[in-house]
Residue frames relative to the residue before (quaternion, step in Angstrom):
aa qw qx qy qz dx dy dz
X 1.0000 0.0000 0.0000 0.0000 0.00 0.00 0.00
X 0.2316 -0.6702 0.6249 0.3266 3.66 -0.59 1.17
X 0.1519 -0.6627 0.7247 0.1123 3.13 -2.11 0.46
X 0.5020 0.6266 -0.5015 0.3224 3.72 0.46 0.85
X 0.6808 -0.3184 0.2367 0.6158 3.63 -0.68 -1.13
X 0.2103 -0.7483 0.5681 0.2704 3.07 -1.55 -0.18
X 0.4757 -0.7953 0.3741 0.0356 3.07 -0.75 1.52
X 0.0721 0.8431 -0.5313 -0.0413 3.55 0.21 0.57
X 0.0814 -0.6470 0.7558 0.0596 3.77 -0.53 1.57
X 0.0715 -0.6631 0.7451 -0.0006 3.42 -1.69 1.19
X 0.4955 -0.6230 0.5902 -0.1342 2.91 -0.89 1.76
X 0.3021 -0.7764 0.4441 0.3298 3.90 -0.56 1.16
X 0.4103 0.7110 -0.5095 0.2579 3.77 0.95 -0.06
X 0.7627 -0.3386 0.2425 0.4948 3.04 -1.64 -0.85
X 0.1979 -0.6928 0.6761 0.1537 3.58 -1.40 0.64
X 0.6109 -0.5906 0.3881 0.3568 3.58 -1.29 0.91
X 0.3904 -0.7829 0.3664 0.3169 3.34 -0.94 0.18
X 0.5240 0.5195 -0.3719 0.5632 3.66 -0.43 1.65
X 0.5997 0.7458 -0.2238 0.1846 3.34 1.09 -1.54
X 0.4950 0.7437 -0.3418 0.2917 3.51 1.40 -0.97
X 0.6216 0.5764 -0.2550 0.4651 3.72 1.17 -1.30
X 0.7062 0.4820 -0.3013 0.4221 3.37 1.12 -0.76
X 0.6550 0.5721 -0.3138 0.3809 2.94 0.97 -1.28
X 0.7248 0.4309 -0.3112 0.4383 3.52 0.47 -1.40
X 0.6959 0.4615 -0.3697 0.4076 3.90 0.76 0.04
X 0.2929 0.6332 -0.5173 0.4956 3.52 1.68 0.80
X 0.7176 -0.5050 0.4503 0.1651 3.18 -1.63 0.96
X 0.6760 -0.1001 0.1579 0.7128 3.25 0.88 -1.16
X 0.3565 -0.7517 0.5539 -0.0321 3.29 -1.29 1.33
X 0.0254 0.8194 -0.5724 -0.0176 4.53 0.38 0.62
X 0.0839 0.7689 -0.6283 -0.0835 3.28 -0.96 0.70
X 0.4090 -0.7327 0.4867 0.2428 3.70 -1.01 -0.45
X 0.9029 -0.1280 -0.0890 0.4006 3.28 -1.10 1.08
X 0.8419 0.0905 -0.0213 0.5315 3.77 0.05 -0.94
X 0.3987 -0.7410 0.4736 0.2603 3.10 1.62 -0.23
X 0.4350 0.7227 -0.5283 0.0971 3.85 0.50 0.08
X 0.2382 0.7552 -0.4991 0.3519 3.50 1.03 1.00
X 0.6683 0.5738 -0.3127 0.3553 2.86 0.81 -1.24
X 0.5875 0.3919 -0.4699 0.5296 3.81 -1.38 0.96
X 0.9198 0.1505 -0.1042 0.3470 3.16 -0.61 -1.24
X 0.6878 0.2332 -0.2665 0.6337 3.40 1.73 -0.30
X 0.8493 -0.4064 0.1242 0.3133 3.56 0.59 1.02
X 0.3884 -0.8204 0.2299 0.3510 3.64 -0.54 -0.19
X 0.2843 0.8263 -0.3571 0.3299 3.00 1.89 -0.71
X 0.3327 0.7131 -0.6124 0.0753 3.89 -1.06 0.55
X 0.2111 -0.7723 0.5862 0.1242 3.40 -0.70 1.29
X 0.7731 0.1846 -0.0648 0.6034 3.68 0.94 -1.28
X 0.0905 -0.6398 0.7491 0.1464 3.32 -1.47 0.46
X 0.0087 0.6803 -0.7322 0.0329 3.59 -1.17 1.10
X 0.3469 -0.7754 0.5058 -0.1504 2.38 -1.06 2.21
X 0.4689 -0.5216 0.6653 0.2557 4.18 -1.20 0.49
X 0.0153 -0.8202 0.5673 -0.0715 3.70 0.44 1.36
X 0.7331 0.4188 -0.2772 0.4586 3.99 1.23 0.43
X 0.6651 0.3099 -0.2384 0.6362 3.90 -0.53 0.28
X 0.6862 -0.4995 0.3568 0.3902 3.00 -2.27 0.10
X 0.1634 0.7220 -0.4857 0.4649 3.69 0.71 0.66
X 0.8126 0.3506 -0.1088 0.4526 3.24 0.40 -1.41
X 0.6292 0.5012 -0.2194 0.5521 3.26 0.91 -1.38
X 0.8001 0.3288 -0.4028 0.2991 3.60 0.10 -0.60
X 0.5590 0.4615 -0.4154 0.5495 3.60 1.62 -0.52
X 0.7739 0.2015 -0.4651 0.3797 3.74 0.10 0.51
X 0.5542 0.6808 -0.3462 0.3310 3.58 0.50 0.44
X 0.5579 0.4392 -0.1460 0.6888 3.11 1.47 -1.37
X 0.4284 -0.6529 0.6230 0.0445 3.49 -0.21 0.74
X 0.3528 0.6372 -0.5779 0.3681 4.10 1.54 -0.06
X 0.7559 0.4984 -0.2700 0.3276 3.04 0.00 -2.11
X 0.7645 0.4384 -0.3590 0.3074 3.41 0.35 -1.10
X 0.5822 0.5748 -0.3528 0.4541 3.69 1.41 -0.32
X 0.7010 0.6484 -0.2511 0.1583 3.18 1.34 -1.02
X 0.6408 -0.6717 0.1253 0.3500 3.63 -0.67 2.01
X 0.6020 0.4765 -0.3625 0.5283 3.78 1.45 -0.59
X 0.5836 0.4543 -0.4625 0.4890 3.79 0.47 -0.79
X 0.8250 0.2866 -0.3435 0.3453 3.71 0.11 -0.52
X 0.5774 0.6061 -0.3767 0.3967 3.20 1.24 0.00
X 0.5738 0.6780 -0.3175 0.3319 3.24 1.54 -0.28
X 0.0144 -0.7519 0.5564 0.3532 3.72 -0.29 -0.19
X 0.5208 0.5601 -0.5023 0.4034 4.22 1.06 0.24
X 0.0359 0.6347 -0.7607 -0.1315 3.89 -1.31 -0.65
X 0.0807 0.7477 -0.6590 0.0115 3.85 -0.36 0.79
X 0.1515 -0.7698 0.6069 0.1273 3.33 -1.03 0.93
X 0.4354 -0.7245 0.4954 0.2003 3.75 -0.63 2.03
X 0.8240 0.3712 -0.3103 0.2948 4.08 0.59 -0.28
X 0.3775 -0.5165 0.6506 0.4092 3.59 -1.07 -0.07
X 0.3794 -0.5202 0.7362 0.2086 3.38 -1.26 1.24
X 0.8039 0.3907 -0.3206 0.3136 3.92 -0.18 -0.85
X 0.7211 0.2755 -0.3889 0.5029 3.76 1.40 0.06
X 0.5363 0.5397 -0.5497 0.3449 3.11 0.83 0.63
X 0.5917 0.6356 -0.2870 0.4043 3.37 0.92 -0.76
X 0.5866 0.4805 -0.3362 0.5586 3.19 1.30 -1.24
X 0.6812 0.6427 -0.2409 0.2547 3.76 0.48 -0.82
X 0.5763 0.7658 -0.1237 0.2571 2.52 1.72 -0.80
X 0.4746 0.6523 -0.1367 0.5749 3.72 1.81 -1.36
X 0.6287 0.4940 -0.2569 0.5429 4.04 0.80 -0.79
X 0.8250 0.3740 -0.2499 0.3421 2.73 -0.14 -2.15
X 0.6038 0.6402 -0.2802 0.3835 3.81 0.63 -0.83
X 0.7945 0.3184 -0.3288 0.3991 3.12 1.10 -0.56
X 0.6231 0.4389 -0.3950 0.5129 3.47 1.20 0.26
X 0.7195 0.4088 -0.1092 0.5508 3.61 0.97 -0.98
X 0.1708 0.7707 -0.5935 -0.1570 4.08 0.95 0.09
X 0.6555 0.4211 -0.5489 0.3030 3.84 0.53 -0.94
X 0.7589 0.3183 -0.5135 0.2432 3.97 0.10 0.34
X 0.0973 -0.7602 0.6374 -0.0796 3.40 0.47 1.12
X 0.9044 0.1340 -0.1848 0.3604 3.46 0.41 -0.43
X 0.1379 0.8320 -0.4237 0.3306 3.23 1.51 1.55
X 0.6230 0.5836 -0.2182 0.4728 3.25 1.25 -1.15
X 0.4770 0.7010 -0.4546 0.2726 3.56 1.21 -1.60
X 0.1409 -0.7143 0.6789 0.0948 4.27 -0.78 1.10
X 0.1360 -0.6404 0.7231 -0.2202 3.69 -1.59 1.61
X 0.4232 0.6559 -0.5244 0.3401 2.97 1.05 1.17
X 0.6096 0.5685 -0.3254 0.4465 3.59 0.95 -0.10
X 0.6160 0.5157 -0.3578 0.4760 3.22 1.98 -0.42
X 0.6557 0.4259 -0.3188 0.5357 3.59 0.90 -0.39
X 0.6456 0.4138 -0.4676 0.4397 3.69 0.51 -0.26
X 0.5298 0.6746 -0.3074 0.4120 3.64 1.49 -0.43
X 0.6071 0.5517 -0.2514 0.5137 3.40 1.08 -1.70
X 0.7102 0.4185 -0.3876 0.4126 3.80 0.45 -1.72
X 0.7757 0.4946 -0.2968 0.2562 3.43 0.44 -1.02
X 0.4962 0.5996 -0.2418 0.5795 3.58 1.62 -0.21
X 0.7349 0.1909 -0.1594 0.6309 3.63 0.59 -0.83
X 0.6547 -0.5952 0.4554 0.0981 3.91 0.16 0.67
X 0.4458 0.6495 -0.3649 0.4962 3.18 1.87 1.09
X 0.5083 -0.6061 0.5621 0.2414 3.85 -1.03 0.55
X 0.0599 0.8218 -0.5650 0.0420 3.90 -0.60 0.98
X 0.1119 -0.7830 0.6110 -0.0327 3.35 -1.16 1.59
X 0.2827 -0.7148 0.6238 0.1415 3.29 -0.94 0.90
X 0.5432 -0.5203 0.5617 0.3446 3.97 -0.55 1.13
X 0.5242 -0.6083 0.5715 0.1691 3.33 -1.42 0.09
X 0.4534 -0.5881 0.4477 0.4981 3.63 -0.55 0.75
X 0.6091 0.7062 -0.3475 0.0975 3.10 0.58 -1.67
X 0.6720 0.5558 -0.2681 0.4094 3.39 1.36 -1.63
X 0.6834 0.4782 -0.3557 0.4216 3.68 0.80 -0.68
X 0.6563 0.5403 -0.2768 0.4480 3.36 1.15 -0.45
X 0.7256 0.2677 -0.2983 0.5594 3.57 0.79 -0.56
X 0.3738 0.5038 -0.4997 0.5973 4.22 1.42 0.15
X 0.8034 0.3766 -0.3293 0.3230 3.74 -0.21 -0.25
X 0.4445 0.6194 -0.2708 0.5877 3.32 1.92 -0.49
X 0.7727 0.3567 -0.1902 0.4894 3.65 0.34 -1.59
X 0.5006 0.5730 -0.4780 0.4388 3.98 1.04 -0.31
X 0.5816 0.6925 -0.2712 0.3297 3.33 0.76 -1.21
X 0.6520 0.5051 -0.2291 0.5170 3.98 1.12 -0.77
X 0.7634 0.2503 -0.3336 0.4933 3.61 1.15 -0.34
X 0.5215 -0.6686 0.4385 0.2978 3.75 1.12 0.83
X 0.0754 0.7310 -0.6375 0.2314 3.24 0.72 1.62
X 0.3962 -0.7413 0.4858 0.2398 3.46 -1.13 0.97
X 0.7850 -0.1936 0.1733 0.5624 4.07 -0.87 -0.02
X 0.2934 0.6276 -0.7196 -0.0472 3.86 -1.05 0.42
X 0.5445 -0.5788 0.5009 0.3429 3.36 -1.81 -0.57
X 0.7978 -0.1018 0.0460 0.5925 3.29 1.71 -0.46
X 0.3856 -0.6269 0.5574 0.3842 3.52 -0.89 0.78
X 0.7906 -0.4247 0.3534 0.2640 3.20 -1.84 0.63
X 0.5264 -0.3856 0.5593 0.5113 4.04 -1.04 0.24
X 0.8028 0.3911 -0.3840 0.2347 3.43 -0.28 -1.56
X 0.7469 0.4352 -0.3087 0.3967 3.40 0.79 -1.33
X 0.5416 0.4895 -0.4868 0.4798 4.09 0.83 0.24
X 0.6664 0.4075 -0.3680 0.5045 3.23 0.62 -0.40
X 0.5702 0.4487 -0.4610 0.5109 3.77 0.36 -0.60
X 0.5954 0.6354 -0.2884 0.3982 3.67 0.66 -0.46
X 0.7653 0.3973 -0.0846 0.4993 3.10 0.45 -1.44
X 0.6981 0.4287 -0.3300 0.4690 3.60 1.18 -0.09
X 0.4428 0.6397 -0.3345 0.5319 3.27 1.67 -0.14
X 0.8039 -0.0208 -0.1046 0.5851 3.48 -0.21 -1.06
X 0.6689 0.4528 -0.3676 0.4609 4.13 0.20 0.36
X 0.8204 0.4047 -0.0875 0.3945 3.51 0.04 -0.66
X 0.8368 0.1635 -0.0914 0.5144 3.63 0.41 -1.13
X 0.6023 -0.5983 0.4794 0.2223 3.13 -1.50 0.49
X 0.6416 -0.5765 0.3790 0.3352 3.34 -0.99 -0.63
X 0.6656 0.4023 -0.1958 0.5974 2.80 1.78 -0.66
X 0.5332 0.6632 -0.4100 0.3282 3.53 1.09 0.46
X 0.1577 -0.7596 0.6144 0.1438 3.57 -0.86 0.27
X 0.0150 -0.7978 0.6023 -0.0233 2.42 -0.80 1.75
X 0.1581 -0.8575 0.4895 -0.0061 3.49 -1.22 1.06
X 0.6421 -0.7061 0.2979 -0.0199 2.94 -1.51 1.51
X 0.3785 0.8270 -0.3855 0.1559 3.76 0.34 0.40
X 0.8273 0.2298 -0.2277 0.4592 3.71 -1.20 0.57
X 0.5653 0.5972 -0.3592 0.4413 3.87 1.50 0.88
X 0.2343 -0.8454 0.4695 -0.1002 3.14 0.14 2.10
X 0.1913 -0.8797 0.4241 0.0989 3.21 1.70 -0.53
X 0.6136 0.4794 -0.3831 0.4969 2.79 1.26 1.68
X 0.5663 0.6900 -0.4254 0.1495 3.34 -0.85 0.69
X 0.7067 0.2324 -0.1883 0.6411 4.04 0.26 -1.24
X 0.3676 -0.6550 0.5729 0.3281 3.70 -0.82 1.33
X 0.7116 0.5141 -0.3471 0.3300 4.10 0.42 -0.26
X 0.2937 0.5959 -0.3653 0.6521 3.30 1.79 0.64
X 0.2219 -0.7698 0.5780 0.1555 3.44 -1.20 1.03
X 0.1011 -0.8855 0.4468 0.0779 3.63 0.79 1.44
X 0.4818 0.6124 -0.4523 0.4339 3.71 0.75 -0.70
X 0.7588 0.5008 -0.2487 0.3340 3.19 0.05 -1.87
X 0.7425 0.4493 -0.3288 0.3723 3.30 0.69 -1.48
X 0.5416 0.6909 -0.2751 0.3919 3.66 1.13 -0.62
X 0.6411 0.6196 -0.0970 0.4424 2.96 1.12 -1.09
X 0.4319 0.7749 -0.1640 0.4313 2.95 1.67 -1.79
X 0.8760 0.1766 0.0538 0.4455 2.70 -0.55 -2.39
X 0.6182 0.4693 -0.5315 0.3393 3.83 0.40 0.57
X 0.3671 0.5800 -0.4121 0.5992 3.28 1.80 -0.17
X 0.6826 0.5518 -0.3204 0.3563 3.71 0.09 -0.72
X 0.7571 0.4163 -0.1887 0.4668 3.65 1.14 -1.26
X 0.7047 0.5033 -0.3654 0.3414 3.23 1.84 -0.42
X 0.4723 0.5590 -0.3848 0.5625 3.19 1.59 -0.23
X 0.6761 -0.4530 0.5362 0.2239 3.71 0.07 -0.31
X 0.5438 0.6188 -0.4466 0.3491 3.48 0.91 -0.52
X 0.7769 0.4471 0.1641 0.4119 3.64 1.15 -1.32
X 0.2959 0.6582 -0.6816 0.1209 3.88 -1.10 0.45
X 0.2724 -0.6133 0.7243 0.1583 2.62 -1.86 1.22
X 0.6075 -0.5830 0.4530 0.2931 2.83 -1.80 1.46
């Protein structure tokens, strides 16, 4: 029986139906970018981890939505899931196979570390490290070419070997582990059911 926190990472996918009560009685509550969890998976948000590169970024700090939006301000975290410096570095490659994302690489991390610091919020930048050893551990489920693992699944990472404890329980919810075909979704799936069988993990 864990006895620490429970962690509830909500994922923008599907959430069970009912689940919200549970969620919002998690210890600490992570969502992701627009947050469109929120409602059906509850309201509670402590962190928002955010796509701090491409027009992703740019459009959640421009549009002045995001910054109004009721979970972003309810947060008091802003984690940013990329290295601005390996993307950039990434950039020169990725262009030549992928030119229409010239402006994937583009780093908006100074704009969130700007936003947190203006509105009286704490800002973490993931660690290179986690994308680097996440791209190592993809590698065992014979993920085929991507350009980047998902926001969600670095973060599910980074709370694994950074963040939680042993006695924490951390839980899974609204990760369909589908969508951008340049995302290595199989793999990450794969990933995180390895994760729940070790224990590391449960999906709500």
């Amino acid at each position: 029986m864990k006895t620490g926190r429970i962690i509830m990472v909500v994922g923008n996918g599907t959430v069970p139906a009912g689940a919200g009560a549970m969620i919002d009685a998690g210890d600490l509550v992570i969502r992701f970018n627009d947050c469109r969890s929120v409602g059906a998976g509850g309201t509670r948000t402590d962190i928002v981890a955010v796509c701090n590169t491409g027009r992703p970024a740019r459009i959640m700090l421009e549009g002045g939505q995001w910054k109004s939006n009721e979970a972003v301000q309810r947060a008091r975290e802003i984690w940013s899931v990329r290295s601005g410096a390996k993307f950039t570095q990434m950039r020169a490659e990725l262009i030549k196979t992928y030119p229409d994302l010239g402006d994937f690489c583009d780093d908006y991390t100074a704009g969130f570390e700007r936003f947190s610091r203006e509105t009286s919020r704490s800002h973490r930048i993931v660690p290179v490290s986690v994308h680097e050893q996440l791209d190592q551990d993809l590698t065992r489920f014979g993920s085929q070419p991507y350009v980047a693992p998902s926001s969600g699944m670095v973060v599910i990472a980074d709370i694994i070997s950074h963040f939680a404890t042993s006695d924490d329980d951390v839980v899974l919810t609204g990760f369909d582990h589908v969508g951008w075909e340049l995302h290595p979704f199989a793999a990450e799936r794969q990933y995180v059911e390895a994760l729940a069988a070790g224990g590391r993990l449960r999906r709500l």
